[in-house]
N, C-alpha and C positions, 0 to 999 in steps of 0.2 A: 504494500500500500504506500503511496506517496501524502508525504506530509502534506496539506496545505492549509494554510492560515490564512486569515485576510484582515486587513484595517479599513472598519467603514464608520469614519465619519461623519457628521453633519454639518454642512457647511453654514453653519447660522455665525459663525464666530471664527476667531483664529486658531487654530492650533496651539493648544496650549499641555502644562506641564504634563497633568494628566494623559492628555491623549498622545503626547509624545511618547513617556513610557508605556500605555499600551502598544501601540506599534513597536518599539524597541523587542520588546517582548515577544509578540509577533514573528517580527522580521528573525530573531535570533535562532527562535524555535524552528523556523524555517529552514535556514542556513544550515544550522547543526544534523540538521537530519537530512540534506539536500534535497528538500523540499521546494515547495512554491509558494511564494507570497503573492497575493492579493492586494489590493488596492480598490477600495469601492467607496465612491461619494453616497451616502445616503441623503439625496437631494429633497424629496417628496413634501417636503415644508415648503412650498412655494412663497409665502409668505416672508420667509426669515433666510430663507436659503440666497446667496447673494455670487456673482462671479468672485467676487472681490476675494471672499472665502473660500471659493474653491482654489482661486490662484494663491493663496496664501497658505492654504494646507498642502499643495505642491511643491508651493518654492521651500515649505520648513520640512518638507519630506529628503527634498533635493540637500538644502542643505545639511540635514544632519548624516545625508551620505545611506540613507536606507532606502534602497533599489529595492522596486517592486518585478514580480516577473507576469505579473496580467493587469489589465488595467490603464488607468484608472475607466470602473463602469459606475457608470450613473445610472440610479435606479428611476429616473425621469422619465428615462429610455429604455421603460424594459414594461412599462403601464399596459403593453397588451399581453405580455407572458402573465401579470398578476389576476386581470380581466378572466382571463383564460383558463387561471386554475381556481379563482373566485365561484365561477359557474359550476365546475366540474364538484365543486363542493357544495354547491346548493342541487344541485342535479342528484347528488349521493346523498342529500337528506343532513350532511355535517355541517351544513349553515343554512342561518332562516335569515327570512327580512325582518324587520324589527319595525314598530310602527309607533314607536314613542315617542311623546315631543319631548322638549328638554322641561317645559315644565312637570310633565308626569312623570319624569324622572327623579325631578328635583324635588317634588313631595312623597317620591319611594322612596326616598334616601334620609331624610327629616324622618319621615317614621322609621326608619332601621334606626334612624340616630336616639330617637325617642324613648326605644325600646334598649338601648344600649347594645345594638346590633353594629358590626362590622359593615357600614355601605356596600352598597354593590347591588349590579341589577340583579332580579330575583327571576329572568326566564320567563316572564307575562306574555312574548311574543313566542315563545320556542316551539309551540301546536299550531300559531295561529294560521289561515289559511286563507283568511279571505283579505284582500287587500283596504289601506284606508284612504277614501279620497280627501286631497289635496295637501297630503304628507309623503312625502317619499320619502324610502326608509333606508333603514342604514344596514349591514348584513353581519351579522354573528356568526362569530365562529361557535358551533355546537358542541359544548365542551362536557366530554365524559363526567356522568355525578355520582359514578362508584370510582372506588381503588385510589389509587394514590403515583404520583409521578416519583421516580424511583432514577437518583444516578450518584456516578461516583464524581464529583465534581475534584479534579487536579489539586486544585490548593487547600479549596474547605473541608474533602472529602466526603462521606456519605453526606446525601442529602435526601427528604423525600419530603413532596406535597400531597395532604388530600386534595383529590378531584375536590370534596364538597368546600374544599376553601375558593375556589375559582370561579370566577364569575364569565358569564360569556362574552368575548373578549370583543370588540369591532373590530371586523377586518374591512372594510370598506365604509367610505362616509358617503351622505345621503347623495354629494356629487359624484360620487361613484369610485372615487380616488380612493386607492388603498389606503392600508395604515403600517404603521412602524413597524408592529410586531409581524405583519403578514407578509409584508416586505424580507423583509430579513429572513425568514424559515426560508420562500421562495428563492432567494437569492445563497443563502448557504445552501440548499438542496441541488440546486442548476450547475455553482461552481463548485459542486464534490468539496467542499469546507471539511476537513476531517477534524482540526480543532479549533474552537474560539476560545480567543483569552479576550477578554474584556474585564470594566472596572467591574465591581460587585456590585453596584449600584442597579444594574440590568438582574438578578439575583432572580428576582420575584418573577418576572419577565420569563425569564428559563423552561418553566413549568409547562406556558402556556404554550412556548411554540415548540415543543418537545412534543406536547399532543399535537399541533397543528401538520407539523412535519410527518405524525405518524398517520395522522389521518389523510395524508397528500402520496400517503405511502414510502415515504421516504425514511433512511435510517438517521439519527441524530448524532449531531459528532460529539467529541470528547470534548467536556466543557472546561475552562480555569478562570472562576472569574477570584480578578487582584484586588486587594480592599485598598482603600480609599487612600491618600495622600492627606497629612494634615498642616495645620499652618504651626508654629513652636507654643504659639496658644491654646491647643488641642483644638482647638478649631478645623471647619473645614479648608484646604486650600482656597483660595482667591486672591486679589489683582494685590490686595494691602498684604500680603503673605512673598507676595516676587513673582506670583502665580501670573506672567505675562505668557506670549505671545512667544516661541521661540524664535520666530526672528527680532524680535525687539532684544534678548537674548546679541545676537548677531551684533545689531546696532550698539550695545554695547559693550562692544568689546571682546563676547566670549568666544572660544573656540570649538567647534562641534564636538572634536572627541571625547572636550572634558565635559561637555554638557549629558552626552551619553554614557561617557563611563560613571555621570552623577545618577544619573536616573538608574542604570544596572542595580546601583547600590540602594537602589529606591525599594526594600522589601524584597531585596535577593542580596547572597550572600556568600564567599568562601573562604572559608577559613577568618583570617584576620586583614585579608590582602583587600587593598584599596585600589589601587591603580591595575587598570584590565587594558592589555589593549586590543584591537575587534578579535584580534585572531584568539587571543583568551578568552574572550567574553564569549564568541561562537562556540569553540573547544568546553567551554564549563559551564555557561547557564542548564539549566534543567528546572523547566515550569513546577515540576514535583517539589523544589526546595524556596522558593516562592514562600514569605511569612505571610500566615494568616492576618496578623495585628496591623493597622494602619501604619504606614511611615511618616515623621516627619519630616518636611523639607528643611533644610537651611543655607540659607542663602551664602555664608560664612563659608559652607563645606563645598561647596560648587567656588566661591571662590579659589577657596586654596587649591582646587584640582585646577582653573582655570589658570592662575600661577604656575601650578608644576608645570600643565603643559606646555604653556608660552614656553618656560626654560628648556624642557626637551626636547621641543621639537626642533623638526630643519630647519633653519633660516628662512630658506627658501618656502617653505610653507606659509611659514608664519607671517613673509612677506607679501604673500599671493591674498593671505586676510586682513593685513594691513592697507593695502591698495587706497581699496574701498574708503575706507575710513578718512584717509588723507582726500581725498579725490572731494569727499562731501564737505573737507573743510576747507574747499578751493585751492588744494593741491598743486600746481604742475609737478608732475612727477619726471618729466623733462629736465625741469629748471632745476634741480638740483642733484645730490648723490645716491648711487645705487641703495635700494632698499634694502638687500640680503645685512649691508655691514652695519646699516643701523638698527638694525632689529638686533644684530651679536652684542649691539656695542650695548642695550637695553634690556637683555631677555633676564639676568639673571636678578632682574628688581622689578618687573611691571607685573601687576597683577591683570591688568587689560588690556586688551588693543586698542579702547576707549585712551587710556592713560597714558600708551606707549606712542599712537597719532597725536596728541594735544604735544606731549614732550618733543615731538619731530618737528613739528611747523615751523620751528626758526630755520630747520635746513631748504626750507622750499621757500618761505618768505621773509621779508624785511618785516619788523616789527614799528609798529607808529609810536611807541615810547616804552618807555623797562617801568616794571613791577616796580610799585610805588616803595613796599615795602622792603625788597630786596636793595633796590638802588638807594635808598636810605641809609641803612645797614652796611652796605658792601662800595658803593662808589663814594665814596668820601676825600676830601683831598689826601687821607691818607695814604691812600689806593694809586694816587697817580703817578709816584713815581715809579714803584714796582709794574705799573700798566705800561710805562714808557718804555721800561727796561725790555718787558716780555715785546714789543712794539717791534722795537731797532730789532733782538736779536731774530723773532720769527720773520720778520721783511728780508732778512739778509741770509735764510736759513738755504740751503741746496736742495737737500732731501728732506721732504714736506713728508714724513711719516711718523707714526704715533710716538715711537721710541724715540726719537731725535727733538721731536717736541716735547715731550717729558722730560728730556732732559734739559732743555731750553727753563719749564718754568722752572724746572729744582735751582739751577744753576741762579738765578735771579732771586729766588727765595735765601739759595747761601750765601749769595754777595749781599742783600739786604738784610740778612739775618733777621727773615721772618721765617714763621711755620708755614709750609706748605700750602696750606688753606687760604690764610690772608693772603696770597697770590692769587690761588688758581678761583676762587668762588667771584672776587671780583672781574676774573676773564670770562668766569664764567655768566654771570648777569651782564656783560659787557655783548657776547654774542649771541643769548640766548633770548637775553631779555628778562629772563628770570634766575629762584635762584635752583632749578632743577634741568639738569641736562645727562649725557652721560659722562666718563670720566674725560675731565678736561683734555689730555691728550687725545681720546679718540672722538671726541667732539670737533676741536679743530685741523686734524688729519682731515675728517668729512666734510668739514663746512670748506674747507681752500682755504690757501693763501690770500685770496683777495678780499673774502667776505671775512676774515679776521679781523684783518689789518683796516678794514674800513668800518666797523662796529669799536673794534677796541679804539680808534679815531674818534669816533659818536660817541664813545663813552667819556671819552677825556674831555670832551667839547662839553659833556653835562657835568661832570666835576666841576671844570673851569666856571662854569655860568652857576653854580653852587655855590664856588667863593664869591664872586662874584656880587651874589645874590646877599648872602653874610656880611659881605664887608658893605653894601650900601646900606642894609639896616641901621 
């Protein structure tokens, strides 16, 4: 038998943390068994369902690097396969029409509530036979009222529902438009689904299209549903918890792996090991070892893997996610030094790519004036001569490389008999603009000779006009 999984979302919203770790989950279970992954929009909320969503759960699909192998199907497009097995189950007697308005609904349910009964329709339509004019009705699925639904669900383990707790469920509304849960049996039946992992949230759900599917004739796959994600307030996740949008994720700053190898750890587990990379994640998840208890997020622990990664990855990766970043903040990536050496000269301090574009922008642009508080602190007249020093020797320097310019500012810090610092932090607000760059040598090996030499000029022209300013008080 081949694996197959699939991830169907509803396009009302973005892809968020939740439904990324389902798919992750998915997709992994897939992979490890060389199976097939699925991809399915569950659109049929015309109302809520929007392009914008569907292209935004592709592009957080694309980027988190989880390849579908069918797909993506829209269940928009498949309205005459449900039409078609709708009938075939009213023709077999397993769905009626239903000819209740919503207010004779809504006073069956008052009285169940009345009586301290469990709501739910009670089956008034299930014999009826003659039709009612000028209500068109909605079609029920005929839900068995002995025995009990019976499986081993993957993560929770056994589980069983009485029939008599189940209500008859609508599979078709009065416009004729299927419903969620009909959809779904249909659509796991058609594409051979052998197992769904979804949240636990869908739980109750389960029962009903386990009968639906066996009254379509169909066999029911292997279920795993994942319990819920929490916020560190025990709460449920949402937007005040980091519960964004995984491409906002993207925007800032993070990096796909680490986002994935966070989510793995999101209620799976080995041993005491933190960092997976795909080929371990693929190699060791098992839906079987999945915790029951909720997880919670934190946003802290995603950070620090987003750290690690930036530090171990290639360069060249890390450059290829940095692009972007610079590019939005009016970049020319032209106009200044190759990306690979400034991402080296910054990997083993940035927690972001957010953090590590902001810290690059003096390489690509001129700054309209230095940090109020930095240039306070650090350009002072005291600064000016050791600024002059570093001036003369890097202008008249031959080889423009990090080691030779480290040795330039030492050399100017021993003749002036300062500490290291009081040299290079005011070269550094001289050509950064601020007081955070990388290490002063491999910041002006990158930025050139020219753009040096003509900031640490700017900088002594704002000393100057400092005293300047002092002495006419």
């Amino acid at each position: 038998m081949t694996i197959r999984t699939r991830f169907a979302p509803s396009p009302t919203g973005y892809l968020h943390i939740g439904g990324a770790r389902t798919a992750l989950f998915c997709w992994l279970y897939a992979r490890k068994h060389q199976g097939k992954f699925v991809l399915r929009i569950e659109d049929t909320d015309r109302e809520r369902s929007t392009p914008e969503s569907v292209q935004a759960i592709l592009d957080g699909m694309e980027w988190m690097g989880l390849d579908y192998d069918e797909g993506p199907f829209y269940q928009t497009q498949r309205f005459d396969r449900y039409r078609e097995l709708i009938q075939k189950l009213l023709d077999e007697g397993k769905a009626y029409r239903c000819y209740c308005t919503r207010e004779e609904l809504d006073e069956m349910r008052e009285a169940q509530r009345a009586r301290k009964e469990k709501p739910r329709y009670d089956g008034r339509c299930r014999d009826r036979s003659d039709a009612r004019e000028g209500v068109e009705p909605v079609i029920r699925f005929r839900n068995p009222q002995d025995g009990a639904v019976v499986f081993d669900d993957r993560v929770r383990g056994h589980v069983s529902f009485n029939n008599s707790e189940l209500d008859d469920l609508i599979i078709a509304r009065s416009d004729g438009t299927p419903t969620y849960n009909f959809t779904v049996v249909v659509d796991d039946m058609d594409m051979q689904i052998t197992h769904v992992i979804r949240g636990d949230d869908h739980l109750n759900n389960t029962p009903r299209q386990i009968n639906m599917i066996r009254a379509l004739g169909g066999e029911p796959p292997v279920y795993a549903h994942v319990p819920m994600i929490l916020g560190s307030d025990g709460a449920r996740l949402s937007k005040r918890h980091g519960a964004v949008s995984v491409l906002q994720y993207r925007e800032e700053g993070y990096l796909p792996d680490a986002l994935i190898n966070y989510l793995v750890r999101l209620g799976w587990s080995h041993g005491d090991q933190e960092v997976f990379s795909r080929e371990e994640m693929v190699e060791l998840f098992d839906i079987d070892e999945v915790n029951r208890s909720a997880s919670t997020f934190s946003p802290e622990k995603l950070l620090w893997l987003n750290q690690h990664y930036i530090k171990e990855s290639e360069p060249g990766d890390v450059a290829k996610a940095l692009a972007p970043l610079l590019e939005a903040r009016g970049c020319d990536l032209s106009a200044g030094p190759s990306l690979e050496p400034i991402v080296v000269s910054q990997q083993e301090r940035a927690k972001t790519l957010v953090e590590m574009a902001d810290n690059s922008l003096f390489f690509f642009r001129d700054f309209d004036e230095f940090d109020e508080k930095a240039a306070k602190k650090n350009l002072r007249p005291v600064a000016e001569a050791p600024l002059e020093a570093v001036k003369a020797a890097l202008s008249s320097l031959e080889d423009w490389q990090a080691e030779k310019i480290h040795a330039v500012v030492n050399a100017v810090a021993e003749e002036q008999e300062l500490k290291l610092g009081k040299v290079a932090q005011p070269i550094r607000v001289a050509v950064s603009g601020g007081p955070v760059s990388p290490p002063i040598d491999q910041t002006l090996a990158l930025l050139g000779r020219e753009k040096t030499v003509e900031r640490i000029d700017r900088a002594l022209a704002y000393i100057q006009s400092r005293k300047e300013s002092a002495e006419s008080a």
